[in-house]
N, C-alpha and C positions, 0 to 999 in steps of 0.2 A: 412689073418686076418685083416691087417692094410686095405686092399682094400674095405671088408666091412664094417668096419665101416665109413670108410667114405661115402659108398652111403645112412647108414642111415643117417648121420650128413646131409645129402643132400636132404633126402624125407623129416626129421623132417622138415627140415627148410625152405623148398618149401607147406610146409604145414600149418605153427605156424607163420610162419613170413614174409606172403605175403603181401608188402607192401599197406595200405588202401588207396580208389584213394581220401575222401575227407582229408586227411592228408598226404599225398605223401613227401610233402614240410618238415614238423617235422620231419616225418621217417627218410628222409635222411640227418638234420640237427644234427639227434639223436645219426647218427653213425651206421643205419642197424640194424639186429636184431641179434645182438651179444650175446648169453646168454637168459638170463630169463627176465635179466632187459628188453630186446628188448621188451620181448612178452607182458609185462605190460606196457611199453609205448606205444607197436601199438593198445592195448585195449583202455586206455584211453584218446586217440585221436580219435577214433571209436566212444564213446561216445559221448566225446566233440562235434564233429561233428553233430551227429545226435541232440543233444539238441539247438546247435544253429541253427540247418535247422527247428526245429520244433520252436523255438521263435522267425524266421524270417516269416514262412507262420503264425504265431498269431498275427502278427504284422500286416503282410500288410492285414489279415480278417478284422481287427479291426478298419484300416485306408480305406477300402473300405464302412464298415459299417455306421463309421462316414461321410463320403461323400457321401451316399446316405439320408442320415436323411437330412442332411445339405442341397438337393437337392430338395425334398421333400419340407421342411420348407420354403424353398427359391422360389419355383416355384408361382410364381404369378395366380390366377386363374380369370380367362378371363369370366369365364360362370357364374360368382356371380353378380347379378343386387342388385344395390343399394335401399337399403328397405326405399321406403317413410309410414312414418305415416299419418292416414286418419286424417283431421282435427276432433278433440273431439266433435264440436257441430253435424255438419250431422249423427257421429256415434249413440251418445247419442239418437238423434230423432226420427231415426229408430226403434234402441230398444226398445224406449216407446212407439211407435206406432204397434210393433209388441205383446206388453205385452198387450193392449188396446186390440189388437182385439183377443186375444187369450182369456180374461178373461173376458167374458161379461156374466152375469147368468140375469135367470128372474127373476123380483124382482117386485110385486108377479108372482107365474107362472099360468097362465091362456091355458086353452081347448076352443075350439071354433070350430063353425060349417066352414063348408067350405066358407060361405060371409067372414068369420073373417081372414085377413089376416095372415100369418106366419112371423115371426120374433123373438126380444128379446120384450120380457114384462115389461113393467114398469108401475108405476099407469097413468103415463102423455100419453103413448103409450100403449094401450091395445091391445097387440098380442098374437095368440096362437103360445106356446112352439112348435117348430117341432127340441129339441132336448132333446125328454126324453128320461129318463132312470130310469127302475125299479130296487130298491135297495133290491126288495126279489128275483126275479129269477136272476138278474143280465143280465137282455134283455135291447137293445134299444125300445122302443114303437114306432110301426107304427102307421101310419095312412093312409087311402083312402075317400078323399073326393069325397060326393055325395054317399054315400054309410052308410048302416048302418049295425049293427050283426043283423043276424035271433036267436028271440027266444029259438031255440033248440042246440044254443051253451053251451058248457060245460067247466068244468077246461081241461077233459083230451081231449078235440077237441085241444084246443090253446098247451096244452104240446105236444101232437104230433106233430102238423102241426107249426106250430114256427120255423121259421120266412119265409117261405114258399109259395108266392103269389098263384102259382097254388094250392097249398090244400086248405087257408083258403078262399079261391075264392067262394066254395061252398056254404060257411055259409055268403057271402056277399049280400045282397038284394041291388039293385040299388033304389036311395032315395034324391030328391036335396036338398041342402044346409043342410046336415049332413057330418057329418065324424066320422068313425068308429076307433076307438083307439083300441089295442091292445099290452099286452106281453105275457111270457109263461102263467101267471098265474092272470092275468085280463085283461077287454073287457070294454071299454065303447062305446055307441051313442051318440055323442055331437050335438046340435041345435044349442045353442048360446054361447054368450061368458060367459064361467064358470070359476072361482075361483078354483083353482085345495085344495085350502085348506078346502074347504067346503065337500069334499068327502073324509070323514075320513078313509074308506078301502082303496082308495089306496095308495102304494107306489111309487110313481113315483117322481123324482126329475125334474131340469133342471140340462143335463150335460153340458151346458157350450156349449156356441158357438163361 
C-alpha cells in the first residue's frame, strides 16, 4: 500500500513539477516543487518568462526599425543634380514670341486668285487666307490653284466627296490664275483679290495661323 502511493507521489510529480528551462534558476531557489505552492510558482515563472522573451523581440523590432528610417533619412543621394533656374528675360521672350506666332488672324480676310499670294491679311498686306474654316459644316476650306468648279456642281457632290482630292478632281476644270475654294456645303471660283465680307452666303472665317 505504502509502495504505491509513493510511485503516484513520483508520476504526479514527474509530471506537475518538471522543472521550467527559462526559470530553472527561481525553481531551485524556490525550494523544488514541494506541494501546490510549487506548481503556482513553476506557473508563474513560465509566464513571466515568456512575456519578457516577447518584450525583448518588441524591443529589439523597434530598435531595428528606427535604424533603418534613421538610414534612409541619412543616405546622402548622389543622383540629385542641382536645379539651376533659366534666366526670367530669355524665358519670358520666348513665350511671347511663341503667343505671337500662334495668334495671328486675317484682319480683314481676303480670297484671291492664284497671282494673289497666301498668307495673313492685313489692309497694309493684302493676302489670301489659306487658313479657313467654315463655321456651318465645321470643314477646313481647300483650295487648288489654277483650277476652277465646273458648273454642274451641287451641295450633295461637295457633302460626299469632302475633303477628298481624287473624288472632287472630277468636277475640277483646269483654268490659270483661278483658284477653286471649297467645304462640305460651299464652292467658290476666285480671280482676284476678293473681300471675303462682301459674300454674305458664306461662312468661312480665318482659323488662325
Amino acid at each position: 500500500m505504502a509502495k504505491g502511493l509513493d510511485e503516484l507521489l513520483d508520476e504526479v510529480e514527474s509530471k506537475f513539477c518538471r522543472p521550467d528551462p527559462f526559470c530553472l534558476g527561481k525553481v531551485e531557489r524556490s525550494g523544488g516543487c514541494s506541494g501546490g505552492g510549487g506548481i503556482l510558482s513553476n506557473d508563474w515563472n513560465r509566464a513571466e518568462a515568456k512575456e519578457n522573451l516577447r518584450s525583448t523581440e518588441t524591443f529589439k523590432k523597434e530598435d531595428d526599425l528606427d535604424s533603418l528610417i534613421n538610414e534612409i533619412f541619412e543616405e546622402p543621394n548622389f543622383n540629385k543634380k542641382p536645379f539651376k533656374l533659366k534666366p526670367k528675360s530669355s524665358g519670358n521672350t520666348s513665350v511671347r514670341a511663341c503667343i505671337q506666332d500662334l495668334g495671328k488672324s486675317c484682319s480683314p480676310v481676303y480670297l484671291g486668285g492664284s497671282t494673289v499670294p497666301c498668307g495673313v491679311g492685313t489692309t497694309t498686306s493684302q493676302r489670301a487666307c489659306d487658313h479657313l474654316r467654315c463655321i456651318s459644316c465645321d470643314f477646313w476650306v481647300v483650295s487648288y490653284n489654277d483650277y476652277m468648279w465646273d458648273k454642274s456642281c451641287d451641295y450633295l457632290f461637295f457633302r460626299n466627296n469632302m475633303p477628298e482630292f481624287h473624288k472632287l478632281k472630277i468636277k475640277l476644270v483646269k483654268k490659270k490664275g483661278t483658284r477653286a475654294y471649297a467645304c462640305q456645303c460651299s464652292w467658290r471660283t476666285i480671280e482676284e483679290l476678293t473681300d471675303l465680307q462682301t459674300d454674305h452666303q458664306l461662312r468661312w472665317i480665318c482659323g488662325k495661323h
